[in-house]
N, C-alpha and C positions, 0 to 999 in steps of 0.2 A: 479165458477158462483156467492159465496156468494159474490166475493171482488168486481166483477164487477158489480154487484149490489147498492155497497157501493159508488163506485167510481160514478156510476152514478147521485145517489141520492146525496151525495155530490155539486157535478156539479149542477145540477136543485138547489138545495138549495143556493147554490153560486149567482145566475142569479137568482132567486127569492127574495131572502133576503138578500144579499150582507154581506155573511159571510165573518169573522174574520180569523175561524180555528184555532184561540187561541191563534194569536199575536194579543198583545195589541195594537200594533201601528198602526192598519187597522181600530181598535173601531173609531165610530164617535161621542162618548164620552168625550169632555175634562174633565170632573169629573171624569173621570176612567182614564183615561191617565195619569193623572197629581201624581197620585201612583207609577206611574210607569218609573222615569227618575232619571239618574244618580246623580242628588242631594240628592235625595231620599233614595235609594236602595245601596248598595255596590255591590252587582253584579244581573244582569237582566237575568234571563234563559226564553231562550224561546224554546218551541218543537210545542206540541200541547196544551202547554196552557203555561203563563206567569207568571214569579215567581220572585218578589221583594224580594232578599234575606241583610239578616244585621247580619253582621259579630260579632259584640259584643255580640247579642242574639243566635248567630246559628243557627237561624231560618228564615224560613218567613216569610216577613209582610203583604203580602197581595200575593191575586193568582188572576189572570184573566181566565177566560176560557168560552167556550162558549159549549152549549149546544142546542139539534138539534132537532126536530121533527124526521127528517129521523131517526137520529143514535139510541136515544131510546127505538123505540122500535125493534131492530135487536134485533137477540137470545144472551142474554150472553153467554161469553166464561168462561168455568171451564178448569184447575182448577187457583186458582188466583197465582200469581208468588210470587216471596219472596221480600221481602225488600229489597233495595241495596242502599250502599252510593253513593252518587253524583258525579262523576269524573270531572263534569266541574267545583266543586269549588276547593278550595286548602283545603289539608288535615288539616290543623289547625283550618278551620273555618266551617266546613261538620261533618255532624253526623253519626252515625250510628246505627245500630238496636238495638244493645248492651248498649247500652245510657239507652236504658228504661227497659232492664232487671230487674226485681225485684224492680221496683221503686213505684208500684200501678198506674203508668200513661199507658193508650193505645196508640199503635203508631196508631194517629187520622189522616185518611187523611183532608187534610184542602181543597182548591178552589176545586179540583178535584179527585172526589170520584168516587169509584172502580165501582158503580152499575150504573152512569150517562157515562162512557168512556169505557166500558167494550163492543164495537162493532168493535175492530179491536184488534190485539194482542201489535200492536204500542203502542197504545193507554193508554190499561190495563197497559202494562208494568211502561210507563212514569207516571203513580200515585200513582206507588209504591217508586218513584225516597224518599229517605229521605230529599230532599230540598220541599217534598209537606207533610210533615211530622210532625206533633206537639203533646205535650205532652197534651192530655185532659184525664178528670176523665173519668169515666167508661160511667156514663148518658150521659156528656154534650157528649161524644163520640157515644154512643152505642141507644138514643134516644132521645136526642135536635137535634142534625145533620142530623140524619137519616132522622125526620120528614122534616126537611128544604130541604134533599136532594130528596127526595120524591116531593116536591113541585115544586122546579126548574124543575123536570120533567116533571110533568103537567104541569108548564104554557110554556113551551118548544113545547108541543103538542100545545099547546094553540096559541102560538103568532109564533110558525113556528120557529124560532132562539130566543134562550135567550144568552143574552150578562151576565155576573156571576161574580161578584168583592165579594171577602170575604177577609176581613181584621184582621187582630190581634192587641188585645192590651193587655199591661202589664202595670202594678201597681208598684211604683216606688222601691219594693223593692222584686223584682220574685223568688222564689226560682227555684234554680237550679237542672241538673241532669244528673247522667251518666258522663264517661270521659270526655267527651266532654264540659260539665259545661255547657249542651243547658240551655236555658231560658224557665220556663213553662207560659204560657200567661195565663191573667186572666179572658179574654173575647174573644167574636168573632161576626163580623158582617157579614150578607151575603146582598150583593144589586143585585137585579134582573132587570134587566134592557132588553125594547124590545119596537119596533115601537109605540110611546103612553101607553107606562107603564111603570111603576116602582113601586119595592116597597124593603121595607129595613127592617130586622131580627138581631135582636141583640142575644145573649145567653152567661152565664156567663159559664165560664169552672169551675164548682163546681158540686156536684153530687145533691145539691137540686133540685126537680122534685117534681111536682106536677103530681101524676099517673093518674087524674081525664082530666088534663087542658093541660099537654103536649106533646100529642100526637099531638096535634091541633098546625099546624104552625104557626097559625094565634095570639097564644099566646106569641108567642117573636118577634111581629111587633114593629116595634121604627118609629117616626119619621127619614127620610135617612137627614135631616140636621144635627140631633143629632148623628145620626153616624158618619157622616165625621169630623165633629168637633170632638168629641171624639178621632178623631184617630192620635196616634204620641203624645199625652197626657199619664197624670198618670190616670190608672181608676182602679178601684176597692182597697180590701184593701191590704196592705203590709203582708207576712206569719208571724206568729206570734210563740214565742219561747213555745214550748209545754212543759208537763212534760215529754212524752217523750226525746225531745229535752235534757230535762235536765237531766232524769234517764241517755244516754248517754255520756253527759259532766261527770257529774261525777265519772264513770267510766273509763271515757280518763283520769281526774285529776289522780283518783288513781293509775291506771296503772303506771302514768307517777311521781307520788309520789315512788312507788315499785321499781322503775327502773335508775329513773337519781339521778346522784352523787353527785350532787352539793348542798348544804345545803340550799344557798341564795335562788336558784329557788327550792327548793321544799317545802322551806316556804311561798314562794309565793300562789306556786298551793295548800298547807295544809291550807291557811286561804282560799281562794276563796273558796274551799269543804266545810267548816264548814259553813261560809257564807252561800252556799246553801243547807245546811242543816239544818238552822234553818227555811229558808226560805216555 
């Protein structure tokens, strides 16, 4: 009874608001379309929502999906499924769960979030795919997002169909993670788009937070010109070499001092250690 429910409301929403259902190429958006074509993208997935993926980064650069009045507010489904890697990309360039094991990064859903697509078991499943997958801090994860995904929802109720473009951008030197060597992005925009509205959310993927000011979504509003120009650009700053960073280098040096036999190369790495040791 519940699916025939869904199916119906669907339909009525279809014929009232001439939905997507989360291929991009039905949007009557060229600002959102144009994310989304083979110049662009290295490979295009689409299910029930759309995913511009780039093979260098591992990741995706932007997601399309759409979000409904009907679907909303139907009962969530528990319990949620697991992570699974992507079978439509090729295993060289697909990630997996394992990527972010022990690395302090969440695996962040990006365009399409488990509490907005959680009215069919399709649904849920497909945003768990690792191609909607990216590495954010715990906050920009766990409460910059949440608040913006929170909103899409309300204005979903609101305007009846929300059209949802969220994009990634990296800083021109990302650190990396996991086998797989994904790229972690530096930022993230969400553009809300619907019959005479719009509006556009930036958020940096750092754990800075403001516990006073960021619950409020209306606190990582951007001008949406400056986001799209923004995007496919260097933005923020480049990872910088920690003491960390360095208590491990030289411990690699010395190891590798202890262990290789050759005199020329482990004079090399005996000067480089003292070097940053006086450092």
């Amino acid at each position: 009874m519940r699916i025939l429910l869904v199916v119906l409301s669907l339909l009525v929403g279809s014929i009232a608001f001439g939905q997507t259902h989360g291929d991009v190429s039905l949007s009557q958006y060229a600002d959102i379309k144009k994310h989304f074509t083979t110049g662009v993208c290295d490979q295009i997935l689409t299910d029930t929502f759309t995913i511009c993926y780039n093979f260098d980064r591992k990741s995706p650069i932007a997601v399309y999906t759409e979000v409904t009045a009907q679907t909303v507010n139907l009962k969530d489904i528990d319990p949620r499924p697991p992570f699974y890697t992507d079978k439509r990309l090729d295993k060289k360039v697909a990630t997996s769960s394992k990527d972010y094991t022990r690395t302090g990064y969440d695996r962040g859903h990006l365009g399409a979030s488990d509490a907005s697509h959680d009215w069919s078991q399709k649904t849920l499943k497909a945003t768990y795919s690792m191609a909607n997958i990216v590495p954010q801090t715990k906050r920009a994860n766990r409460y910059k997002f949440v608040s913006l995904e929170k909103l899409e929802r309300e204005k979903a109720v609101e305007h009846g169909v929300l059209e949802m473009l969220t994009l990634v951008y990296f800083n021109n030197r990302p650190k990396v993670i996991g086998k797989s060597k994904l790229q972690v992005p530096s930022a993230f925009a969400k553009v809300f788009t619907a019959k005479d509205y719009r509006e556009c959310f930036f958020i940096w993927n750092t754990d800075v937070y403001d516990s006073k000011t960021g619950k409020n979504p209306y606190t990582y509003k951007q001008n949406c010109d400056v986001v799209f120009a923004m995007w496919g650009t260097q933005v923020g700053e480049a990872s910088k070499f920690s003491s960390k960073n360095k208590d491990e280098l030289m411990k690699l040096l010395q190891l590798y001092i202890d262990t290789e036999k050759n005199m020329a190369r482990t004079g090399v790495a005996k000067a480089l250690l003292k070097a940053l040791e006086v450092q």
